[in-house]
Z-matrix of the N, CA and C atoms (Angstrom, degrees):
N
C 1 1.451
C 2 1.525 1 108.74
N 3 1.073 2 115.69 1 153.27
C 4 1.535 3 116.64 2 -173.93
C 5 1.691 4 99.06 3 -122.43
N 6 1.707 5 107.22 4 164.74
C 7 1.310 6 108.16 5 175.03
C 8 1.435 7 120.18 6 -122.89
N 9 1.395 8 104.53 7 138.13
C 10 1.563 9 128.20 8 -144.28
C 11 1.077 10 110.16 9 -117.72
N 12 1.490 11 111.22 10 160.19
C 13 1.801 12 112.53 11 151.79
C 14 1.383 13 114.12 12 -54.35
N 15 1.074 14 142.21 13 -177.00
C 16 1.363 15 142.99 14 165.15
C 17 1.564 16 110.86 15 -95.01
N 18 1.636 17 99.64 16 135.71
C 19 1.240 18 95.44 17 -161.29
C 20 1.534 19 115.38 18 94.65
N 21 1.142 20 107.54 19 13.78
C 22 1.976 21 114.96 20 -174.38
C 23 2.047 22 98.79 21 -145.14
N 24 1.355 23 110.72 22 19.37
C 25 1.296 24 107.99 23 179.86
C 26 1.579 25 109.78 24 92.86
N 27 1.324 26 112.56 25 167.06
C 28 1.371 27 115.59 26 -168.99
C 29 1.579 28 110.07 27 -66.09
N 30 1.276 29 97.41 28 149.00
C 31 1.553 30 115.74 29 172.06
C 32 1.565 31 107.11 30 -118.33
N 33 1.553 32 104.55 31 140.30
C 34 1.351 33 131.97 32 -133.14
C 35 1.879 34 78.92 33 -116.62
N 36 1.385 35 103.50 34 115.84
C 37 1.495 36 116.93 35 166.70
C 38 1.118 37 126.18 36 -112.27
N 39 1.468 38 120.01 37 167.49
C 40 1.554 39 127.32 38 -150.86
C 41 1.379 40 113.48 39 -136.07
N 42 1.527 41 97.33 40 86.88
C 43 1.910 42 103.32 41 -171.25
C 44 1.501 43 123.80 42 -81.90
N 45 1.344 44 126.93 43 109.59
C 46 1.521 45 105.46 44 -176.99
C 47 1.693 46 106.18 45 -114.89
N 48 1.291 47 104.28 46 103.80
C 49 1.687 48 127.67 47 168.18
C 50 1.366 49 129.26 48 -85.98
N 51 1.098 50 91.18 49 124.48
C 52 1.924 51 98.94 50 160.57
C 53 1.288 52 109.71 51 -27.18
N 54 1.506 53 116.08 52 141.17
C 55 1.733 54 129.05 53 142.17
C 56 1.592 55 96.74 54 96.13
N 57 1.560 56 128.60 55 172.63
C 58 1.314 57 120.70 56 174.13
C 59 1.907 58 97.16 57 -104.41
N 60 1.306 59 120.77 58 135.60
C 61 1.522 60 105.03 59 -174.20
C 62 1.383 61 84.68 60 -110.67
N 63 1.754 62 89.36 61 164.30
C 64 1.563 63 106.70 62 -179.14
C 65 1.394 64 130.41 63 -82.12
N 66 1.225 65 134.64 64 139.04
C 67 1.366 66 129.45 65 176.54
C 68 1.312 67 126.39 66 -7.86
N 69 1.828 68 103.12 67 -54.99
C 70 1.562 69 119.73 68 -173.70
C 71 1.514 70 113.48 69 -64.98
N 72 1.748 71 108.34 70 -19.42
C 73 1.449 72 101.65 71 -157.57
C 74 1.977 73 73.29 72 -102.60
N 75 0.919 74 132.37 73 -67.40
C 76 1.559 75 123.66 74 -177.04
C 77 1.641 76 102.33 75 -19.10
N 78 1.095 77 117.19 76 -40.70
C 79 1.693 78 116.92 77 -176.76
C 80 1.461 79 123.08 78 -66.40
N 81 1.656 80 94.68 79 -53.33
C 82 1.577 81 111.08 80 164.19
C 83 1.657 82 118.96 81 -37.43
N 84 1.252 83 95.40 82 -49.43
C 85 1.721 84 108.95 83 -166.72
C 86 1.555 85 102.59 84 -79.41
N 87 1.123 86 137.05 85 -36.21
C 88 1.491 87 131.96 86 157.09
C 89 1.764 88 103.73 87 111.68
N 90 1.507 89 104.76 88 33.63
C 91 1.717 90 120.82 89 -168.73
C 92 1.382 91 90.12 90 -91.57
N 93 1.183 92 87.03 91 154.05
C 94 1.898 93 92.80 92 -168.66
C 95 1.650 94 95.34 93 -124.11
N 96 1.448 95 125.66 94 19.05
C 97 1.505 96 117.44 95 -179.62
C 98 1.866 97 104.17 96 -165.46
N 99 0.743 98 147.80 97 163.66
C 100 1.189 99 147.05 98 168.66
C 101 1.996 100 124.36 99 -172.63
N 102 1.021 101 110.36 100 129.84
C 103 1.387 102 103.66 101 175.13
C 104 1.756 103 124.09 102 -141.84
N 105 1.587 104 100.81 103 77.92
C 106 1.662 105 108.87 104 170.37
C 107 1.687 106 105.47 105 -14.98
N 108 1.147 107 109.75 106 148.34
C 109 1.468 108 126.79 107 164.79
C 110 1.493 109 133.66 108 168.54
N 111 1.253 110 118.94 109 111.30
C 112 1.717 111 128.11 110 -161.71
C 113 1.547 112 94.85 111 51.79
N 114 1.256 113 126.84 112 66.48
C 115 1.414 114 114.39 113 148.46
C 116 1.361 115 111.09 114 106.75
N 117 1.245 116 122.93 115 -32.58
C 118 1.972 117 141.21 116 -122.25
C 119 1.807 118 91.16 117 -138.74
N 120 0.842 119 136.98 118 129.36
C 121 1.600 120 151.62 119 149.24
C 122 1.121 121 116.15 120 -95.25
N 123 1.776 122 127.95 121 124.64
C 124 1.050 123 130.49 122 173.47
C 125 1.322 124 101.34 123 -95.52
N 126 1.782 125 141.76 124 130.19
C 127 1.693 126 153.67 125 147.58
C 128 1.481 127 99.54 126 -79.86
N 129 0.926 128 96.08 127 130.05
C 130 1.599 129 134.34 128 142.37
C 131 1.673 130 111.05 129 -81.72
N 132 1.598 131 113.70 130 100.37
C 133 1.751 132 96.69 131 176.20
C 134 1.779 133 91.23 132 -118.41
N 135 1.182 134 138.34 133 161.95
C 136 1.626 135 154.07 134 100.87
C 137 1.524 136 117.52 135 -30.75
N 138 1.251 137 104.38 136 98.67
C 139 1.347 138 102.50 137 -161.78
C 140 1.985 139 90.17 138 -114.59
N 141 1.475 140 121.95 139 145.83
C 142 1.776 141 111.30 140 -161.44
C 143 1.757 142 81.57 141 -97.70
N 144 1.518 143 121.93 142 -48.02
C 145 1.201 144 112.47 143 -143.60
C 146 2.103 145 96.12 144 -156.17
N 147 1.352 146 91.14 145 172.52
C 148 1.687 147 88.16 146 176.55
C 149 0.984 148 115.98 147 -37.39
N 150 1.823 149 118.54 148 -71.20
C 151 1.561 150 154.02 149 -165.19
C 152 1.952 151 90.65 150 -39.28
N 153 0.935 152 121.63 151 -64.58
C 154 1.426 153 151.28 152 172.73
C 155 1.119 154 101.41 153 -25.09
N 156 1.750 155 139.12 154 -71.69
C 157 1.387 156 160.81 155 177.46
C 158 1.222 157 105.33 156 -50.60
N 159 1.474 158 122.43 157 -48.51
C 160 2.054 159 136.15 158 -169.52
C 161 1.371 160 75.45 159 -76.13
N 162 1.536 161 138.68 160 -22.34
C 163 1.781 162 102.71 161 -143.45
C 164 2.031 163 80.75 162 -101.90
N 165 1.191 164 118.35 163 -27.69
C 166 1.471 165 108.90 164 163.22
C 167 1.121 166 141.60 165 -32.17
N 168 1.537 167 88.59 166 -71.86
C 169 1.605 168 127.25 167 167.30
C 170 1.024 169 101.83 168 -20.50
N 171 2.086 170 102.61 169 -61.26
C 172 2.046 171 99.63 170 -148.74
C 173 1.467 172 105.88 171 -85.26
N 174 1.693 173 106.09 172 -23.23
C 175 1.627 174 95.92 173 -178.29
C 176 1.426 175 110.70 174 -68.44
N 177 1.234 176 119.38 175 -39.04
C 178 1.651 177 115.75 176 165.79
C 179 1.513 178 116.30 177 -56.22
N 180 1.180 179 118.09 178 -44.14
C 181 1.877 180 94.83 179 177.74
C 182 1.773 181 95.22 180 -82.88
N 183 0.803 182 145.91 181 -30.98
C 184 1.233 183 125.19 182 155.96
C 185 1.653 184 143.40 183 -32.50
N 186 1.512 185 98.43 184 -13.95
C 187 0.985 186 120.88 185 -164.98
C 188 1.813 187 96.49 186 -126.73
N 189 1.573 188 117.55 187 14.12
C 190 1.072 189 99.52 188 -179.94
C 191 1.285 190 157.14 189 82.51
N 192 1.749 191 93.40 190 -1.07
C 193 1.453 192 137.87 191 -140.91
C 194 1.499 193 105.21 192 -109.46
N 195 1.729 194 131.43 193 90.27
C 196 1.648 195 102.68 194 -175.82
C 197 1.438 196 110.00 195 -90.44
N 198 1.073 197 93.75 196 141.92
C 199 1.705 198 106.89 197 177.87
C 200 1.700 199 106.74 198 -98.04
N 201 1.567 200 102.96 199 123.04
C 202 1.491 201 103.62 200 176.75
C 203 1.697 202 115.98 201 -103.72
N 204 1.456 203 112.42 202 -2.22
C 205 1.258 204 114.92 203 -174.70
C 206 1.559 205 122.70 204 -142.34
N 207 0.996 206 151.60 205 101.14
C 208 1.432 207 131.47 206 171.91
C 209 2.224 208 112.70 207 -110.83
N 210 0.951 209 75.17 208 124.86
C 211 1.506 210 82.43 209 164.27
C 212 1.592 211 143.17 210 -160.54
N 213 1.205 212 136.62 211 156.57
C 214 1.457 213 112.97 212 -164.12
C 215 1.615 214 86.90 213 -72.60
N 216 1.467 215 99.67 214 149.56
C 217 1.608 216 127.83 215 169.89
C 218 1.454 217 98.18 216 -55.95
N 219 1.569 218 121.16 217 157.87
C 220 0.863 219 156.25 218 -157.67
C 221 1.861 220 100.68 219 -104.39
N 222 1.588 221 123.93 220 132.81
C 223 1.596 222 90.54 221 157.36
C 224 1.867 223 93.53 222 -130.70
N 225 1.090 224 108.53 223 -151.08
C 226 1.129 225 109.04 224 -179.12
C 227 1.716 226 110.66 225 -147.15
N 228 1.580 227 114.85 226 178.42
C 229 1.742 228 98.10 227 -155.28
C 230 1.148 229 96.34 228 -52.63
N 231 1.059 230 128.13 229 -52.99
C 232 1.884 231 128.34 230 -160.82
C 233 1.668 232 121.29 231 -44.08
N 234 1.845 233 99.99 232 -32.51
C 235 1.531 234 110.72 233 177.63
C 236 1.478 235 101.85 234 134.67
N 237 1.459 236 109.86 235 -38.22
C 238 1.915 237 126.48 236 -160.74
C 239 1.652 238 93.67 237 -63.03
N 240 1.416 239 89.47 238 149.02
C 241 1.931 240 97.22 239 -169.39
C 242 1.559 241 80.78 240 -91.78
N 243 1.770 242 99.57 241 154.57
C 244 1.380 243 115.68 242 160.58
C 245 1.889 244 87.19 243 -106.88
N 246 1.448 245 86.49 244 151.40
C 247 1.766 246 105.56 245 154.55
C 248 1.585 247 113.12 246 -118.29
N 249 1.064 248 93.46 247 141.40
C 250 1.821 249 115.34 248 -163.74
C 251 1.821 250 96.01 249 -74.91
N 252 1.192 251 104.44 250 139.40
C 253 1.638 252 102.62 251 179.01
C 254 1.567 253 96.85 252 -78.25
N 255 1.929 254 93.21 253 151.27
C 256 1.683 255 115.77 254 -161.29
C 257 1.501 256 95.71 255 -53.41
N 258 1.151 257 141.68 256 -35.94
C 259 1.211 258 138.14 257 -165.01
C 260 0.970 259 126.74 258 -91.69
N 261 1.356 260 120.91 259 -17.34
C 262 1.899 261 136.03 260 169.60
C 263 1.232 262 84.86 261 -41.34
């Protein structure tokens, strides 16, 4: 998926959470990238629309889950997403 204006297809966001989560729950949540590190997990989600982003959000604090970062992903000239190091 690539990231867009809105209205140009989903845009691909960049979650960085507390704790390392498990495979099964990365699956649950519908993240298409992830990388544990010192504590902190960076997601990769496809997000279609606002409603879409809140509906993340809540299943993750629902789940107990604090989120310290959200932002649209990064790409670079070619298109390929960079992910921001856990500590930026």
């Amino acid at each position: 998926m690539t990231t867009g204006p809105q209205g140009a297809g989903p845009t691909t966001y960049e979650l960085l959470v507390r704790g390392e989560l498990s495979d099964d729950f990365i699956m649950d949540l519908g993240a298409r990238r992830f990388d544990p590190c010192r504590g902190k997990t960076t997601l990769l989600v496809d997000v279609i629309d606002q409603s879409h982003l809140h509906g993340v959000l809540g299943w993750l604090q629902d789940h107990n889950v604090d989120v310290e970062r959200v932002n649209p992903a990064l790409s670079d000239e070619k298109g390929s997403l960079i992910v921001r190091k856990t500590g930026a």
